[in-house]
C-alpha positions in Angstrom: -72.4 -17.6 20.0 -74.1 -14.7 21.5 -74.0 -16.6 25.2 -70.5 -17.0 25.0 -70.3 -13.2 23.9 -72.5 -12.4 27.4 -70.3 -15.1 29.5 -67.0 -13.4 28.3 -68.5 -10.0 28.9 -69.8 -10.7 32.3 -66.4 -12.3 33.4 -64.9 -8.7 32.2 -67.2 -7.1 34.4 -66.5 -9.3 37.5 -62.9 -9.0 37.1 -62.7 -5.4 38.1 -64.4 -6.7 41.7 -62.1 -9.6 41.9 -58.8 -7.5 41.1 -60.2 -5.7 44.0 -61.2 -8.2 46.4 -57.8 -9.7 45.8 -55.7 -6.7 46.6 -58.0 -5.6 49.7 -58.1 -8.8 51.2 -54.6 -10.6 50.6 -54.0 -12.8 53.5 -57.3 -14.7 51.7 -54.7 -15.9 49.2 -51.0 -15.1 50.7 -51.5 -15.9 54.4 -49.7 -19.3 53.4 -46.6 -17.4 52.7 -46.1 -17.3 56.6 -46.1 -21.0 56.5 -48.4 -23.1 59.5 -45.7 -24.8 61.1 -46.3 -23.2 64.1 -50.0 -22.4 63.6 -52.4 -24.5 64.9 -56.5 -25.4 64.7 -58.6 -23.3 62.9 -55.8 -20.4 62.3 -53.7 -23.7 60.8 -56.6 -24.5 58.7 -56.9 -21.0 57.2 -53.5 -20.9 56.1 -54.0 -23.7 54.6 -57.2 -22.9 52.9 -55.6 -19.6 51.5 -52.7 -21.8 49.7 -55.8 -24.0 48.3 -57.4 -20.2 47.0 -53.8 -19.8 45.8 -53.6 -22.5 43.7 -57.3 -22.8 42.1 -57.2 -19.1 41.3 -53.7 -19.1 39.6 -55.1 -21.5 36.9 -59.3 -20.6 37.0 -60.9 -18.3 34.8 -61.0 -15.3 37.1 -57.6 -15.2 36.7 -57.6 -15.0 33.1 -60.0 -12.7 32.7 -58.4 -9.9 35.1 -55.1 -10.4 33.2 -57.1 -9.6 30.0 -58.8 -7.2 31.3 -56.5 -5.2 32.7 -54.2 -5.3 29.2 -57.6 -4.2 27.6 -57.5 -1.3 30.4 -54.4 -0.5 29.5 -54.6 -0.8 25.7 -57.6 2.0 26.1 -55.7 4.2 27.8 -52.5 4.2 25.7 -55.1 4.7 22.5 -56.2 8.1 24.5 -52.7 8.9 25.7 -49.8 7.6 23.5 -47.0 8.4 25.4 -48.4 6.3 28.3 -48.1 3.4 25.8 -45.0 4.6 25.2 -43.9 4.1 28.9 -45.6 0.9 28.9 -43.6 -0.8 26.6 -40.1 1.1 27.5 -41.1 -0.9 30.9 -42.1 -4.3 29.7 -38.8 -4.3 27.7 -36.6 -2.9 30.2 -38.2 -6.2 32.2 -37.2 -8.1 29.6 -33.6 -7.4 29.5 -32.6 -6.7 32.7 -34.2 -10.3 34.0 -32.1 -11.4 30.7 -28.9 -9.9 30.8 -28.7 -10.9 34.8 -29.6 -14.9 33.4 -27.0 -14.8 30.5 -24.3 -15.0 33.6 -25.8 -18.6 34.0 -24.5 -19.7 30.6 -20.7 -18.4 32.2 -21.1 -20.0 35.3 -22.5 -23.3 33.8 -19.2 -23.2 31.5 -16.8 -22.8 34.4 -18.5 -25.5 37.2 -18.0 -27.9 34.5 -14.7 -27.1 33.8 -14.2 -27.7 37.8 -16.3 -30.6 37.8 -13.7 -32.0 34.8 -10.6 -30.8 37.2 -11.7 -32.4 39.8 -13.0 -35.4 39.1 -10.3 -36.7 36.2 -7.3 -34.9 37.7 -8.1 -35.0 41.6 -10.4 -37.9 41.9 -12.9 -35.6 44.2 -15.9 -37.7 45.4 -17.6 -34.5 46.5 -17.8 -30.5 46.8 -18.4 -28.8 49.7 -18.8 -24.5 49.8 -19.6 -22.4 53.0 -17.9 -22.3 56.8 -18.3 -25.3 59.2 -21.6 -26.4 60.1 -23.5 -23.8 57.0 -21.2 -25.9 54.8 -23.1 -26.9 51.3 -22.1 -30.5 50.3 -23.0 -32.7 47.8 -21.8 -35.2 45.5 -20.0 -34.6 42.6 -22.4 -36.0 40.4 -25.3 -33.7 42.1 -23.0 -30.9 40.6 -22.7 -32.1 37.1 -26.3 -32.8 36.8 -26.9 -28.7 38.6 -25.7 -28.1 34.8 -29.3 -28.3 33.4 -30.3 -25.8 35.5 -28.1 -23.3 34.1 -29.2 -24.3 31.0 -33.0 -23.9 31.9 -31.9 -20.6 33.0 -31.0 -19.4 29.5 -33.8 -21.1 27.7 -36.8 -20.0 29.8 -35.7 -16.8 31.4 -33.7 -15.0 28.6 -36.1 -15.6 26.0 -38.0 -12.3 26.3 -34.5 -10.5 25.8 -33.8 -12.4 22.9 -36.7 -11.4 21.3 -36.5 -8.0 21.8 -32.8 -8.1 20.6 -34.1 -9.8 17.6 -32.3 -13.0 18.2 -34.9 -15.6 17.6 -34.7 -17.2 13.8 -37.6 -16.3 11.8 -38.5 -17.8 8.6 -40.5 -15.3 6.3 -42.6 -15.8 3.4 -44.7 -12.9 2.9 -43.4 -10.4 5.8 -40.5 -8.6 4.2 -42.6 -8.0 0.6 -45.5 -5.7 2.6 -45.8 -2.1 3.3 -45.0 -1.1 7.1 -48.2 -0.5 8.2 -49.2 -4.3 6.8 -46.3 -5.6 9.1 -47.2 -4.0 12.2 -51.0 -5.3 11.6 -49.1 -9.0 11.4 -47.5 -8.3 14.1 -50.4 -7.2 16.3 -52.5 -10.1 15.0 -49.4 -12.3 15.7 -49.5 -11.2 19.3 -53.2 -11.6 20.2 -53.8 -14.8 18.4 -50.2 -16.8 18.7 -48.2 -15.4 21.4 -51.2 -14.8 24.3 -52.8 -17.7 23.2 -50.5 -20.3 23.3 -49.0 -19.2 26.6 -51.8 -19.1 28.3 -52.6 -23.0 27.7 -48.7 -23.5 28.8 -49.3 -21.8 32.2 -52.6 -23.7 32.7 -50.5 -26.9 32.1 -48.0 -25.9 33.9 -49.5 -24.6 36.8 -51.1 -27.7 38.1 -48.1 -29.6 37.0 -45.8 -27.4 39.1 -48.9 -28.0 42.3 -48.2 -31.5 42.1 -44.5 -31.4 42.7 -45.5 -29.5 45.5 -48.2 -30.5 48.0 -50.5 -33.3 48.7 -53.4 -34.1 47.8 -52.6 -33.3 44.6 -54.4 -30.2 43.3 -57.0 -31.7 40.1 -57.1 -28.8 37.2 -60.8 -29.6 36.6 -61.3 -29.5 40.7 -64.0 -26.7 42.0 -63.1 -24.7 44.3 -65.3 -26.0 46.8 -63.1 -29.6 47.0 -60.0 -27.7 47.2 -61.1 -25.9 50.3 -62.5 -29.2 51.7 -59.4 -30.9 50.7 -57.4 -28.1 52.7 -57.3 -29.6 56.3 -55.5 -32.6 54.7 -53.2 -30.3 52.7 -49.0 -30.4 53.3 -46.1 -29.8 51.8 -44.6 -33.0 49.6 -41.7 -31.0 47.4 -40.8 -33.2 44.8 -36.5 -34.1 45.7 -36.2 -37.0 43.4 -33.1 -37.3 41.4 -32.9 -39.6 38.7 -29.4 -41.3 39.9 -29.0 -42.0 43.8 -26.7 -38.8 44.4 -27.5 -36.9 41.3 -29.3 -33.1 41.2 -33.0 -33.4 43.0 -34.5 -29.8 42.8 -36.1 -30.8 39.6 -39.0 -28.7 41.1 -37.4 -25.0 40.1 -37.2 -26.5 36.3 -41.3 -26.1 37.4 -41.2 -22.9 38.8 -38.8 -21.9 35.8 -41.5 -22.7 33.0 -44.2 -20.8 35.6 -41.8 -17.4 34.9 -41.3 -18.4 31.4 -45.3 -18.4 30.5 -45.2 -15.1 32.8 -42.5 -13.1 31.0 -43.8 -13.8 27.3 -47.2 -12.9 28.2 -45.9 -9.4 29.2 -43.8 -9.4 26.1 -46.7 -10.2 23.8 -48.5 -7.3 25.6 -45.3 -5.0 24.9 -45.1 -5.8 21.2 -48.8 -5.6 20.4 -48.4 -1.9 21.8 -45.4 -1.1 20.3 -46.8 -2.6 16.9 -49.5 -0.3 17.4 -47.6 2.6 18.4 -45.4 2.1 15.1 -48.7 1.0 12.8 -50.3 4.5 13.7 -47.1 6.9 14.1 -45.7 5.7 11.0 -41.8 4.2 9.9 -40.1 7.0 12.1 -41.3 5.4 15.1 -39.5 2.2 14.1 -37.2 1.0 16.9 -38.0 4.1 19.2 -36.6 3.6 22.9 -35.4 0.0 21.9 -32.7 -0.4 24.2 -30.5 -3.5 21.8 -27.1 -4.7 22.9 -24.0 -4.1 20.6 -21.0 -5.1 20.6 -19.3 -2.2 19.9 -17.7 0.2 17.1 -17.0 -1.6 14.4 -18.5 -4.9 14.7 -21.8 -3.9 13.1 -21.4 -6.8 10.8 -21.9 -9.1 13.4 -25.0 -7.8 14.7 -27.7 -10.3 14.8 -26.0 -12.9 14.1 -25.1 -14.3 17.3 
């Protein structure tokens, strides 16, 4: 016990250095941004080699550890200076709903493509759609378009789930929650967000990471791999983005369902940060502090019947 005590506290201590190699040296890890298409030899290879960093550090330990670290940071900071915290958590949930109110359009636009699709392809026996001017034209099949519908629906699921929990629109089933004094809830709810929310969506992003990698380039990247064989693996690395459909003309971007679950992992991490800090904020400034800066849709005068329970 007591060496895993010193190993987690050590990683703390490197993390400040590695926050701070990472944001003084960035082409280490970004340089592949620029692509190597035209780059050749050993500046080819270095590209290259900082996509391999890239990929090993966005699923390693390090990573981990600076993330925690740096809420820890932050937590300490809010303890000294409340209203920081305060700001902390008016941002994270400001995040929240603006990246979810700007998704919700999917579920209107996934609604009216398939009304087209029906149109079309029962009423005008269209084979295909095409959108844009001459040669920038966008065609594909019709069936490419009627499977595009799960992506809209991805949409919803993994990038508007923050904003529905800060609405208060996930179901919750309660057994002892509603009986306890406030400052018992808010101590649920901080213990809820440390050892449920952080947890488990950590050991989604370390799944999903590599799987995303693997739809991606070749060699595939190996989760257990050091860093060592990633780098020597490098000079053999390319790009191999998965574009299989599962029917011959049907929807084959199946890699941004990938990327989705990679913004997912990244958006309830932040809100599980945000409502550990506004459970503390509330545990320690009492019931008038419920709700304070909650910014919570409505839909309007006279409809507060219906609030919630949409």
């Amino acid at each position: 016990m007591f060496d895993g005590i010193l190993w987690a506290l050590e990683n703390i201590a490197m993390s400040f250095y590695n926050l701070g190699y990472a944001i003084t040296h960035p082409g280490s890890w970004l340089a592949w941004l620029g692509g190597w298409a035209n780059a050749e030899g050993e500046r080819a290879l270095e590209i290259k080699q900082s996509l391999a960093r890239f990929i090993y550090y966005g699923g390693s330990v390090e990573f981990f550890f600076v993330v925690f670290t740096t809420f820890l940071v932050l937590t300490a900071i809010g303890i000294w200076k409340r209203s920081f915290m305060w700001g902390l958590v008016r941002g994270l949930e400001g995040l929240a709903n603006g990246v979810g109110r700007f998704f919700a359009w999917a579920g209107l636009i996934m609604v009216l493509q398939q009304i087209i699709i029906v149109f079309l392809q029962r009423i005008f026996r269209v084979a295909e759609i095409s959108f844009g001017p001459g040669g920038l034209s966008f065609t594909h099949d019709l069936s490419w378009f009627s499977e595009e519908l799960k992506l809209y629906n991805a949409m919803i699921v993994a990038l508007c789930v923050t904003y529905t929990f800060v609405q208060g629109g996930h179901v919750r089933v309660d057994l002892v929650y509603a009986a306890v004094s406030h400052r018992t809830k808010r101590m649920i709810d901080m213990f809820g967000s440390i050892f449920f929310m952080m947890p488990v969506v950590t050991l989604t992003w370390m799944y999903a990471w590599f799987f995303l990698w693997r739809h991606l380039v070749t060699p595939n990247p190996n989760a257990g791999a050091a860093l060592d064989r990633l780098m020597m693996q490098a000079r053999a690395l390319r790009w191999n983005v998965e574009t299989i459909g599962f029917s011959p003309n049907g929807f084959n971007a199946y890699f941004v369902f990938k990327i989705m679950i990679i913004g997912y992992c990244a958006l309830v991490f932040l809100q599980a940060m945000a409502f550990f800090w506004r459970s503390f904020l509330e545990w320690a400034e009492g019931e008038e502090s419920i709700g304070r800066y909650q910014d919570k849709d409505t839909l309007g005068e006279g409809e507060e019947a219906y609030e919630g329970a949409h």
